[in-house]
N, C-alpha and C positions, 0 to 999 in steps of 0.2 A: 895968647896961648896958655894953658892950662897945667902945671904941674902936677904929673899924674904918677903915683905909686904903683908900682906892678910887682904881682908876681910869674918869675919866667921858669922854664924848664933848663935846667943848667946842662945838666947829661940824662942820659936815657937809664930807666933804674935797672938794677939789675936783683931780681928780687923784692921784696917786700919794700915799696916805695918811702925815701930817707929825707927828711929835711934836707939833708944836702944834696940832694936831686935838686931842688930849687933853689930859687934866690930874689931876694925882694932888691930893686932896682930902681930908678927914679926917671921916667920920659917927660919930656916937657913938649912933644910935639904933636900935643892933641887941640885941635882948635876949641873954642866955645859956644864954635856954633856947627851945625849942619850945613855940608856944601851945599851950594845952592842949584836947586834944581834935583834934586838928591829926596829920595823917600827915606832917610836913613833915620835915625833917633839916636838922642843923645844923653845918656842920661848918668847920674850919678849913682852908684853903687852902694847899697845901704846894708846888706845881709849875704854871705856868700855858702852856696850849702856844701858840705862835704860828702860826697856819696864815693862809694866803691868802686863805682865801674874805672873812676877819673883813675885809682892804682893803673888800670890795664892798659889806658891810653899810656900814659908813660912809660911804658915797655917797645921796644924797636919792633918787637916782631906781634902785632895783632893780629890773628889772622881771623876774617867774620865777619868784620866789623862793617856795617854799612848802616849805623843810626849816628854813630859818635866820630868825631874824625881826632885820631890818635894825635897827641901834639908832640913837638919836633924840639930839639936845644935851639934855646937861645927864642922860644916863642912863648907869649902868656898861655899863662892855662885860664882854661875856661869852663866855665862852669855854670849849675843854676843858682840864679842869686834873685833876692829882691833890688827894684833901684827907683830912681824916682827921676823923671824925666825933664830935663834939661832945656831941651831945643827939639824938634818933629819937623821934618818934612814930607809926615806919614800923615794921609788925612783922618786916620785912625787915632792918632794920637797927637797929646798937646801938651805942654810944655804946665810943670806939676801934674801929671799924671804917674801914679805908681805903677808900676807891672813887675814882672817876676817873667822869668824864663831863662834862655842862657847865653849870659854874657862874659865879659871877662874878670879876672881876679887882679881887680887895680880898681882905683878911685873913679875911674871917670872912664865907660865903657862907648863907642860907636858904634851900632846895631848895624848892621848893613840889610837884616833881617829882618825887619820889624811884624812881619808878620808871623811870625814864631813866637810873639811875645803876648803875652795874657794879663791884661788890664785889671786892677785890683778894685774892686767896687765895695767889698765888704773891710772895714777898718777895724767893726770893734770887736775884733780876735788881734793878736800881737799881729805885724809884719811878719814874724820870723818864721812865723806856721806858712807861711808860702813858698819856704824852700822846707816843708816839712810835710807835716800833715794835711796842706790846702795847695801843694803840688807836687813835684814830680814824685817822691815817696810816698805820699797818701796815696796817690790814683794807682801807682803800682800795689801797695798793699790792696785797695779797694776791687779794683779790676782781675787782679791776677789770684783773688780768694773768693770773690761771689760768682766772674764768668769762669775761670779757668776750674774751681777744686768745684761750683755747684754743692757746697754745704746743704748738711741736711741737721735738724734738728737731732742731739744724742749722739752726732759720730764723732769718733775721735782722732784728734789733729794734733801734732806736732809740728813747732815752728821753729826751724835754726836761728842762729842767729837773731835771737827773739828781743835781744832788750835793743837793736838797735832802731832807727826810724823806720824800716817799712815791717820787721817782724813786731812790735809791740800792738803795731796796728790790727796787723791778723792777727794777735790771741784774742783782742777785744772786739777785733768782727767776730772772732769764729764764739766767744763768749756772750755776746749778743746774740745769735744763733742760739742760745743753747747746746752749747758743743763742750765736750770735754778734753781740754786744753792744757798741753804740756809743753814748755819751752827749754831749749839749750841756750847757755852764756858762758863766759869765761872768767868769771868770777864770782864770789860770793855777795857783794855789793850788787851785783845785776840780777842774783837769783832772790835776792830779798826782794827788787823792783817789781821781778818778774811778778811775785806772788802775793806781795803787799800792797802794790799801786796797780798795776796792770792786768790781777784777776784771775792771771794762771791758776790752774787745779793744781799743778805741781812743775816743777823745773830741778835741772840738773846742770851741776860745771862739767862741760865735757872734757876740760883740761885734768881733771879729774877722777874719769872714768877711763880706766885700761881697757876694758871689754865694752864695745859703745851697743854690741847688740844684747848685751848683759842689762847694759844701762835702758834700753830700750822696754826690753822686756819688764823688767821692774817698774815701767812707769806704764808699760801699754799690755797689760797679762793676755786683752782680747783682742791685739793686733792694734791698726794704724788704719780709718780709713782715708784722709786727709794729709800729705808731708807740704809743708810749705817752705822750699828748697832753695835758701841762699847760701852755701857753703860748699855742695857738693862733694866729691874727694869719699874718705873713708864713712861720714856721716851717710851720706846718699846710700852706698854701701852696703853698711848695718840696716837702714831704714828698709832696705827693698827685703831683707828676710822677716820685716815684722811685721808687713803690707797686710790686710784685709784682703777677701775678695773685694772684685771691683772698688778698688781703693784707686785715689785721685793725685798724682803729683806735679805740684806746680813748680817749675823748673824758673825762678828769679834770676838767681846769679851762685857762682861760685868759687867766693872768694877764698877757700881753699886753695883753690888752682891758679889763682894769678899770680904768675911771675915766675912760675915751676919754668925748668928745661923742660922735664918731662914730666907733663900732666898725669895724675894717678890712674891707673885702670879702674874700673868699677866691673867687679868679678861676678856679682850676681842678677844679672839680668835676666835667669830664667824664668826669675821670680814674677816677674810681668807677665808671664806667659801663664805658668801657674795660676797667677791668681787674677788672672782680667786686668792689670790695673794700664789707665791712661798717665800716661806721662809727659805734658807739652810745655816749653817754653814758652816764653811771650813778651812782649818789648811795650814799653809802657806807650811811646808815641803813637800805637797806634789808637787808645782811647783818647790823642787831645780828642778830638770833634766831638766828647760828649763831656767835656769840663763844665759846662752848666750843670748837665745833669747830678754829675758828680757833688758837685757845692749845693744842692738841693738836699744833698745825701747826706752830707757830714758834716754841714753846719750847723743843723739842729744838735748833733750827738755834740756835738764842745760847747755850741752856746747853755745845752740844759747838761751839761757836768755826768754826759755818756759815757765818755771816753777822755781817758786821764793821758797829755802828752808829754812826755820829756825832753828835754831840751837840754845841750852841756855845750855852753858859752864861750867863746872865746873872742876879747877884746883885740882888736885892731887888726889890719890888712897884714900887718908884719907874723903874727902869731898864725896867720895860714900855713904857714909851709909846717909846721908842728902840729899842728891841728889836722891836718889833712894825714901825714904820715902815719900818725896816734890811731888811725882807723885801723889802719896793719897791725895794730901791736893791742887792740882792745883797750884805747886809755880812755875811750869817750863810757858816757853814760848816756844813753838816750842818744835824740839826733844832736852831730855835731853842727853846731854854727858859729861865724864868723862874723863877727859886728866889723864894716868899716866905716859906718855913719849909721848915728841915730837919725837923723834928718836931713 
C-alpha cells in the first residue's frame, strides 16, 4: 500500500474560500496497482492547477452545475492536474505515460475515468503548461475568444480578470488579431504584466476606480466591441453601457458572484437590446473532441516566442490549500500552480 497525501474539504466555505476550509491529511489505503480486471489508471500526481470555478464547488448550495460535481467535507478536492502514470488497465494507456486531466489533489490519484484523461505526446514545453495554456485554461481562453466573440481585425476588446490564466491568453489572441486591447487586475504588479509582458494597449486596477463606467470610458472613448467576461457582478454592469453596436460578450465565469447569499443584479440589460449585442456563455468541455486541433494552434505561438505565459509556483501538495484560496484574494500572478512531483 502506498502512503498518499491528500488534500480534503474540511467544511463547506462560506464566502470567499479559506485555507481552513481544507486540510492536508495522510491515507495509506491506496494500492500500487490497479484491481484487476479494472480499466482504471493509476498514476502519480506531478502538477495540480488552481482554477476558480473549484471556489464554487466548495459552497453547499451550487445550483447549475452539471460539468463539475460540487465536493462534500471530509472528500479530496479535485482538480486538473498533470501526472504520470503508474499502473493501466486502460488499453489506452501504459504505465510511464504522462497525461493531464482531472484528478485528485494527493500524491497518488485512481482514475476510474480514464477516458477523460489526455495523453501528453508533446515534452519540450514545461509539463506545467498542461494545466495552463496546453489545457483546460488555454482551450477555454482559445474557444471562448475565436468561436464565441468571432474577432475581427481593429475591434476593440476588454478582458477582466486579465492577468490571470485564461484572460492573459485572450489579450494575446485578441493582439494577434490586431485588436485593440485593454485589461482589468487588481494590482499594480499585474497592470505592469498586463502591458509589459502581455501586450495590453492599456490596463487599469479596478480596485482602484470608484466609477468603473468612468474607468471604461477613458480607456474605450469609441465603445467596446469585444467583453471577455470572467468576473461578472458591477464589471458586467458598467461594460454593457460602453457596448458597440453588434458588440460580442463572452460570458467565462464570474468570480465576482461566488459565494454571495445574494448574487448582484445587473441593471442594464437594455443595453443589449439597444445595441444588438450577443451575449453567450459556454463551458469549456464541450471543445475536448477538438484538443488536437487545438495543439496544432498554439503550439507553434510558444514554441516561436508568440505568446509570453505566466506562471506563479507553488512548492509541495501541502502549500494547496493557500494556493488555491490566494485565487479569492488576488495573490497569484499569472496561472497558479502546484508542484507535487517533479517526476
Amino acid at each position: 500500500m502506498l502512503s498518499n497525501k491528500q488534500v480534503v474539504l474540511r467544511d463547506y466555505a462560506e464566502g470567499a474560500p479559506k485555507d481552513s476550509d481544507m486540510e492536508v491529511i495522510t491515507n495509506k489505503s491506496i494500492g500500487v496497482n490497479v484491481p484487476q480486471g479494472s480499466n482504471a489508471v493509476l498514476v502519480k500526481n506531478l502538477y495540480l492547477s488552481c482554477d476558480l470555478y473549484m471556489g464554487h464547488l466548495m459552497h453547499k448550495t451550487q445550483g447549475g452545475l452539471d460539468v463539475f460535481t460540487p465536493y462534500t467535507p471530509g472528500s479530496v478536492i479535485m482538480g486538473y492536474g498533470v501526472a504520470k502514470v503508474m499502473d493501466s488497465g486502460h488499453p489506452n494507456f501504459k504505465k510511464g505515460d504522462l497525461v493531464w486531466g482531472t484528478t485528485g489533489w494527493e500524491e497518488y490519484s485512481l482514475i476510474t475515468k480514464p477516458e477523460d484523461l489526455f495523453k501528453i505526446d508533446h515534452t519540450d514545453v514545461p509539463l506545467s503548461y498542461y494545466t495552463g495554456i496546453l489545457g483546460m485554461p488555454g482551450m477555454t481562453a482559445h474557444y471562448g475568444f475565436y468561436e464565441k466573440c468571432a474577432p475581427k481585425e481593429g475591434e476593440y476588446v476588454f478582458v477582466s480578470a486579465a492577468a490571470g490564466a485564461v484572460g492573459q491568453l485572450v489579450g494575446q489572441f485578441a493582439k494577434l488579431m490586431g485588436c485593440y486591447v485593454v485589461g482589468s487586475a487588481g494590482s499594480q504588479e499585474k497592470i505592469d504584466l498586463l502591458k509589459d509582458k502581455f501586450g495590453f494597449d492599456e490596463a487599469f486596477n479596478y480596485k482602484e476606480e470608484q466609477d468603473l463606467d468612468a474607468a471604461l470610458k477613458r480607456c474605450f472613448p469609441e465603445g467596446i466591441d469585444i467583453y471577455f467576461d470572467n468576473v461578472g457582478g458591477k464589471m458586467l454592469d458598467a461594460v454593457l453601457l460602453n457596448m458597440r453596436n453588434h458588440g460580442r460578450i463572452a460570458v467565462c465565469g464570474m468570480v465576482s458572484q461566488y459565494g454571495l447569499e445574494q448574487p448582484e443584479g445587473v441593471k442594464n440589460l437594455m443595453h443589449l437590446v439597444f445595441k444588438r449585442v450577443r451575449v453567450e456563455g459556454f463551458t469549456v468541455t464541450d471543445y475536448y473532441p477538438s484538443y488536437s486541433k487545438f495543439l496544432e494552434s498554439i503550439l507553434p505561438c510558444i514554441r516561436e516566442g508568440r505568446i509570453f505565459y505566466a506562471e506563479d509556483v507553488a512548492e509541495g501538495l501541502e502549500s494547496g490549500p493557500s494556493a488555491l484560496a490566494g485565487l479569492f484574494r488576488g495573490r497569484n500572478i499569472g496561472k497558479q500552480v502546484v508542484v507535487v512531483a517533479h517526476d
